[in-house]
Residue frames as a rotation matrix with the C-alpha (Angstrom) as fourth column:
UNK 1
-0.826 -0.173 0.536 2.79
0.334 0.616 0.714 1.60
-0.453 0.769 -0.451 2.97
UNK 2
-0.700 0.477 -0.531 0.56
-0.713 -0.516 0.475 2.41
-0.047 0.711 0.701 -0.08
UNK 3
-0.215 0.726 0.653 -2.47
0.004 0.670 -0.743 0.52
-0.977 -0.157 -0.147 -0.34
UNK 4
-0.638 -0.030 -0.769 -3.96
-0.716 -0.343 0.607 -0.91
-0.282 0.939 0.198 -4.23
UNK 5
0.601 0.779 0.181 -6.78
-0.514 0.549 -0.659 -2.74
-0.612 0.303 0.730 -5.87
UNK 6
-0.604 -0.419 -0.678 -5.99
-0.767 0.074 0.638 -5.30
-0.217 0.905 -0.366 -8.31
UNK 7
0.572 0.817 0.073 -8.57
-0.735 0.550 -0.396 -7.57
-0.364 0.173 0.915 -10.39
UNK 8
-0.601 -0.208 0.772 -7.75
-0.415 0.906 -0.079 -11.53
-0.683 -0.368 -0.631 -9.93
UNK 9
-0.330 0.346 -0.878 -9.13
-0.271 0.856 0.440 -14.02
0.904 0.383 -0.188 -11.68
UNK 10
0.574 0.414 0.707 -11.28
-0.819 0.282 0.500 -16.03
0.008 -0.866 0.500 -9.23
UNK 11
0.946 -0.134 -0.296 -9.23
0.191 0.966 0.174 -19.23
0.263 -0.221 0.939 -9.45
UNK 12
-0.214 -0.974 -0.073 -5.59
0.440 -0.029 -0.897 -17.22
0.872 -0.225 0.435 -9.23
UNK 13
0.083 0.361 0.929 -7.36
-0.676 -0.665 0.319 -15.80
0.733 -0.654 0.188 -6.15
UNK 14
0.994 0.088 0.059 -7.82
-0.106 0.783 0.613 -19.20
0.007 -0.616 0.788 -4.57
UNK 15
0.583 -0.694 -0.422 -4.59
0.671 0.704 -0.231 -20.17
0.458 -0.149 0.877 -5.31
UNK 16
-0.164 -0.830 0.533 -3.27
-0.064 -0.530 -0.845 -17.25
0.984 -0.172 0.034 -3.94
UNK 17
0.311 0.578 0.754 -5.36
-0.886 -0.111 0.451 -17.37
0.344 -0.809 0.477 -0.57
UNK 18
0.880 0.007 -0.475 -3.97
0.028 0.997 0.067 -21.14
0.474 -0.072 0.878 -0.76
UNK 19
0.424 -0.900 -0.101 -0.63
0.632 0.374 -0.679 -20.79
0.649 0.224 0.727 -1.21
UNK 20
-0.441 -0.468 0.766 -0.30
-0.470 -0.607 -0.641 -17.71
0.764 -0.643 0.048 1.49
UNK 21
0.585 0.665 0.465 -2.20
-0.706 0.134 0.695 -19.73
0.400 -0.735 0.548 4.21
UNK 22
0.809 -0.465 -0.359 0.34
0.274 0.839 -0.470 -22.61
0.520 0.282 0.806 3.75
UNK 23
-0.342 -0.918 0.199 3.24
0.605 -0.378 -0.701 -20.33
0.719 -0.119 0.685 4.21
UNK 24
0.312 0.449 -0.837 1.10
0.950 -0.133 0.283 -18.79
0.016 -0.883 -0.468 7.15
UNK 25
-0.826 -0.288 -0.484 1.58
0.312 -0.949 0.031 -15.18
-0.468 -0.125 0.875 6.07
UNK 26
-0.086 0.666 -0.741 -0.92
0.074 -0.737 -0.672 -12.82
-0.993 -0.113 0.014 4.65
UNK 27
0.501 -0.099 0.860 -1.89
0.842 0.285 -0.458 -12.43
-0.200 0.953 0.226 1.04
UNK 28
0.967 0.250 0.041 -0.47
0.252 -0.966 -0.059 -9.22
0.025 0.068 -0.997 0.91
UNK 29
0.201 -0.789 0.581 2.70
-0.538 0.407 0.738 -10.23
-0.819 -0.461 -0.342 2.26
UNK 30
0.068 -0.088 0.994 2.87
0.608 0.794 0.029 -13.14
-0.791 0.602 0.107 -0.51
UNK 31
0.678 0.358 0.642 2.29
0.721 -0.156 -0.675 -10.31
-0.142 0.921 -0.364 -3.25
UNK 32
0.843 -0.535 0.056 4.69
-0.536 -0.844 0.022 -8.20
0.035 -0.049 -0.998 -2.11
UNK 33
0.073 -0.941 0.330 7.23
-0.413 0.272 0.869 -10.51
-0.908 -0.200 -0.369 -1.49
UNK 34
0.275 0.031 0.961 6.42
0.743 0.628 -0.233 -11.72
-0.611 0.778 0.149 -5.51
UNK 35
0.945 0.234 0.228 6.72
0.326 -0.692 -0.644 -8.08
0.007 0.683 -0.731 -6.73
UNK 36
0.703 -0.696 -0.148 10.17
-0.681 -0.718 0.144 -7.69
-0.207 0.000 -0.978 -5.33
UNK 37
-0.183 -0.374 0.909 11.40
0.556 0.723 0.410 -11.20
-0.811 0.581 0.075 -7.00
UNK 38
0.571 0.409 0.712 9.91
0.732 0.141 -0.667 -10.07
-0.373 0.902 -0.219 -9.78
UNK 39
0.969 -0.243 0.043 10.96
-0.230 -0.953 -0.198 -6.28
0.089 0.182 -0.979 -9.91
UNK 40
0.092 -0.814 0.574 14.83
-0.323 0.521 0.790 -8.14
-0.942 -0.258 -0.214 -8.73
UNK 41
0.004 -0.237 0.971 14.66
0.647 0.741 0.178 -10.52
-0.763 0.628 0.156 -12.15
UNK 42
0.670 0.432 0.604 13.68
0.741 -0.351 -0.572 -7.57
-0.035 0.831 -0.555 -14.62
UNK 43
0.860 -0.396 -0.323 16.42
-0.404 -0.914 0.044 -5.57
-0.312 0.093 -0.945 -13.44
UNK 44
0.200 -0.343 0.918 18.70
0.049 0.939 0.340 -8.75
-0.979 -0.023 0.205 -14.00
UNK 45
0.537 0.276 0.797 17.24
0.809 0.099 -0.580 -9.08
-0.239 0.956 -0.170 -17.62
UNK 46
0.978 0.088 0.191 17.62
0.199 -0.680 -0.706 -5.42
0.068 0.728 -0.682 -18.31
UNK 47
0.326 -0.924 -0.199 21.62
-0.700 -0.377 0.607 -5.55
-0.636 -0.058 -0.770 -16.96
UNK 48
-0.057 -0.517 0.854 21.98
0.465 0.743 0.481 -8.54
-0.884 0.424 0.198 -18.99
UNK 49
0.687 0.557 0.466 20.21
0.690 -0.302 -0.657 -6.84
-0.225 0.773 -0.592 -21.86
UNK 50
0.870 -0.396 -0.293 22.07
-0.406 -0.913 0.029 -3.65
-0.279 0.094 -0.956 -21.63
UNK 51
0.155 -0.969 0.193 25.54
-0.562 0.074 0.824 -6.00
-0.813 -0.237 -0.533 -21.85
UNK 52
0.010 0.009 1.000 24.36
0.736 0.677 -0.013 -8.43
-0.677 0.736 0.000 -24.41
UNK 53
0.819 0.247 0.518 23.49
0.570 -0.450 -0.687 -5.46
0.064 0.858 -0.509 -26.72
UNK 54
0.886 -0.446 -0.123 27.03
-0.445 -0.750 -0.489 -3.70
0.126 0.488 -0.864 -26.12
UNK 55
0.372 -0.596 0.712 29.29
0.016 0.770 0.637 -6.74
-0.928 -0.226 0.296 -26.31
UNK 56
0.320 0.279 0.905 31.22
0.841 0.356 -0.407 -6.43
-0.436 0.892 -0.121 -29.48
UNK 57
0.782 -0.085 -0.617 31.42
0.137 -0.943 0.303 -2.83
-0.608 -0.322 -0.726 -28.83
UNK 58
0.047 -0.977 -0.207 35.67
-0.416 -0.208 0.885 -2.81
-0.908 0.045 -0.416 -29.81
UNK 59
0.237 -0.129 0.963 35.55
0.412 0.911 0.020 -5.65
-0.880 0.392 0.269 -32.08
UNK 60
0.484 -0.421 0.767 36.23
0.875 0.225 -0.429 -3.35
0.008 0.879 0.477 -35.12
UNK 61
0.920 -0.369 0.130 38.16
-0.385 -0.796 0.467 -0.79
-0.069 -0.480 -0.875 -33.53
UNK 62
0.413 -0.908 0.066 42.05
-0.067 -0.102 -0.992 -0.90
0.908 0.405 -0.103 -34.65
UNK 63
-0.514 -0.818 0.259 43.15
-0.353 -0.074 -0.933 -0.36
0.782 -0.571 -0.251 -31.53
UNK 64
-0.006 0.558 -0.830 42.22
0.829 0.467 0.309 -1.80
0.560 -0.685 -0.465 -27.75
UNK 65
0.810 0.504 -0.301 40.29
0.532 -0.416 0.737 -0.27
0.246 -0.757 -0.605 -24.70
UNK 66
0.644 -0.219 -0.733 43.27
0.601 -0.447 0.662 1.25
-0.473 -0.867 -0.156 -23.31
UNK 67
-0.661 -0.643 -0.387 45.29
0.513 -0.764 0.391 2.75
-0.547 0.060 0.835 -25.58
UNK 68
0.050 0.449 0.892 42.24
0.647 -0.695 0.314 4.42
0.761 0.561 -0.325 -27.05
UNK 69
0.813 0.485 -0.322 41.84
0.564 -0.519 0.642 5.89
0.145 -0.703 -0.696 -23.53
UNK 70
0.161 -0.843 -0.514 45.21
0.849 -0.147 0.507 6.71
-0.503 -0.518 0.692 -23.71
UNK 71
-0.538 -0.274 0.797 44.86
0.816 -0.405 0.412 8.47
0.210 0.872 0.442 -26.99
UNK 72
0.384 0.914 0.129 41.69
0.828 -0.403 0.391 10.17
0.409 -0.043 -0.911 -25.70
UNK 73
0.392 -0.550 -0.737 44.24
0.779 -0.228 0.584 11.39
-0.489 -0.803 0.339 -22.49
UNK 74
-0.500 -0.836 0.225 46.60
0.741 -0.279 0.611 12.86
-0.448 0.472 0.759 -24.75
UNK 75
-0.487 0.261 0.833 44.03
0.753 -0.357 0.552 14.88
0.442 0.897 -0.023 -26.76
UNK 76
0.681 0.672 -0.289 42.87
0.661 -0.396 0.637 16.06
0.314 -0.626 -0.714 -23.63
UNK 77
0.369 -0.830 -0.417 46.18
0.621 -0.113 0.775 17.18
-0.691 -0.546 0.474 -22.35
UNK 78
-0.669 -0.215 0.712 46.77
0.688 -0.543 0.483 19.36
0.283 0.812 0.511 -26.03
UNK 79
0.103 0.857 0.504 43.74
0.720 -0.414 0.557 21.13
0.686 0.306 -0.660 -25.33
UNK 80
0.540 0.181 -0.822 44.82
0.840 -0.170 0.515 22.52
-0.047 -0.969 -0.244 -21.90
């Protein structure tokens, strides 16, 4: 593993030193096991993001999802 500095606030320090003593693990431990919740929820966001922003997508498109693909097929198949 990679070792890193980060600068704390002195009171989110305590509470971190609190809140890993409780849970009898290490603070280190406690930050790591917050960065990969965290890094977990932002990838979340950004599939949600990525769907919310191409929902809608068809909605004025004449024709539906499959028989464009079909059409697509077909133009492929001329070309050959």
């Amino acid at each position: 593993m990679l070792r890193t500095i980060i600068t704390l606030s002195q009171d989110l320090k305590m509470w971190l030193d609190r809140y890993s003593r409780e849970r009898k693990q290490s603070t280190a431990e406690t930050i790591r096991e917050a960065l990969i919740e965290y890094r977990k929820k932002k990838s979340e966001e950004k599939s949600l993001d990525v769907f919310l922003s191409t929902s809608g997508l068809w909605k004025e498109k004449k024709m539906n999802g499959t028989d464009y693909s079909e059409k697509i097929r077909k133009d492929w198949e001329t070309r050959k």
